[in-house]
N, C-alpha and C positions, 0 to 999 in steps of 0.2 A: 681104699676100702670101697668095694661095690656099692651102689644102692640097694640098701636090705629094707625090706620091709619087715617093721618089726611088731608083734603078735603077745599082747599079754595073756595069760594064760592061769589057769587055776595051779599048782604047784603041789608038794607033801610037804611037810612041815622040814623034814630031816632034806631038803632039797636047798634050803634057808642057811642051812649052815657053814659053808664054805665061804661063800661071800657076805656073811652076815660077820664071821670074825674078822675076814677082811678089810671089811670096811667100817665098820661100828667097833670093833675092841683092839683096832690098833692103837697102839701109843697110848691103854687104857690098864688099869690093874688086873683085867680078867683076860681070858682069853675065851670062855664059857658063850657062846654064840644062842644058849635055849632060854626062853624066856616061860616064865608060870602058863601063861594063856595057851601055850601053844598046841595043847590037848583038847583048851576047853569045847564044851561044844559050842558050833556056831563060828569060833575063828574057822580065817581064810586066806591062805596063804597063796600071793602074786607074785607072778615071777615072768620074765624076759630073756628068751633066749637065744645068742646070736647065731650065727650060719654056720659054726663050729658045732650047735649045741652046749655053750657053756654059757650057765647061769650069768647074765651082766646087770641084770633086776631082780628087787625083791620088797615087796612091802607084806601085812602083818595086816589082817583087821578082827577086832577083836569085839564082840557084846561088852558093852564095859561103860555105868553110867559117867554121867558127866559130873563132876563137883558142883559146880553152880544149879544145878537141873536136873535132881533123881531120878527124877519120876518120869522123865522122857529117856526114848528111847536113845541108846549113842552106841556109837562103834570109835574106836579107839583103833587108831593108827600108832603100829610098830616096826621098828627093825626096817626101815626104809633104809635101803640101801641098793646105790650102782656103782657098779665096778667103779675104781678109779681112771679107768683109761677111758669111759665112757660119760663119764658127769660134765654135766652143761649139756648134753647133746637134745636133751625131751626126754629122754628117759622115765625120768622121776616124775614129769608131768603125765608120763599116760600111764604110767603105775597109779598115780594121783588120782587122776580123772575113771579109773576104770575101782577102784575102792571108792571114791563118791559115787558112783553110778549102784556098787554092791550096796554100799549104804542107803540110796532113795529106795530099791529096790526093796530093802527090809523094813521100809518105813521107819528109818530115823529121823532123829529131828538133830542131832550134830554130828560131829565128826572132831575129835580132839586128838591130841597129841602131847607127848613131853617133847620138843624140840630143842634140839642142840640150837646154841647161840651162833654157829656158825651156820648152821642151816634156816635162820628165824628171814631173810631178806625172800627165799624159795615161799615160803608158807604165808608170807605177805603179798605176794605175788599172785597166790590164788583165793586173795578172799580170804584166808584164816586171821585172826585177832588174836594179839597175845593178852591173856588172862593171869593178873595180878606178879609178882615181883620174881626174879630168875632167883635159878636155887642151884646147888650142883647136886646134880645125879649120884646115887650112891654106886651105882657099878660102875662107871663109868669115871667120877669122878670130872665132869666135862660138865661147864657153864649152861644148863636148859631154861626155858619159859613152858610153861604150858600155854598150846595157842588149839585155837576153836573156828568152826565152822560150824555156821549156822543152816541147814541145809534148806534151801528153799522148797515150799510142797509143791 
């Protein structure tokens, strides 16, 4: 594979779906790839795309208070997902970094998530804390925590 440099980018919501079933509703009871926010106003949908043009990132940020902290502003990370032939590469990290950046930007004060348990070592790696006892997701049916990022001002 060349060296690509790669370019995150604003996205449409319905741009999210192919590799959001892909990757997120595999080996899962749904196949249903749209989540409630993804109208609301305010979300914002990140995507990565490689030198073909086919979607291989996607993350989801959403106005969405935080449980522990109402009253402060939060955005709420969804639907993160990269290709499989592409995970480990940074990917997920500059999808990461470019949704904390959207969020200082809007003056939040966190950055939350329901984290898959397979994904909870990633989200420890950038500073997120996992927030009280794992549950399993109802669509999903997959082991989550909810974990937090405290955004510094």
């Amino acid at each position: 594979m060349p060296n690509v440099k790669f370019e995150v980018v604003e996205i449409q919501t319905a741009e999210t779906y192919i590799l959001r079933t892909a990757v997120l509703r595999d080996n899962t009871p749904t196949s249903d790839p749209r989540y409630a926010e993804d109208s609301k106003p305010g979300t914002v949908h990140l995507g990565i795309f490689d030198e073909d043009k086919n979607l291989i990132g996607t993350s989801t940020w959403v106005v969405n208070p935080w449980q522990q902290d109402s009253t402060a502003k939060a955005v709420q990370l969804r639907g993160m997902a990269v290709a499989k032939s592409r995970q480990k590469t940074g990917l997920g990290e500059m999808l990461l970094l470019a949704g904390i950046s959207h969020a200082k930007q809007h003056n939040a004060k966190y950055i939350w998530a329901k984290a898959r348990d397979s994904a909870l070592d990633f989200y420890l790696h950038h500073r997120f804390v996992v927030s009280g006892d794992g549950f399993t997701e109802d669509t999903t049916q997959m082991p989550h925590h909810f974990v937090v990022l405290e955004i510094d001002s």
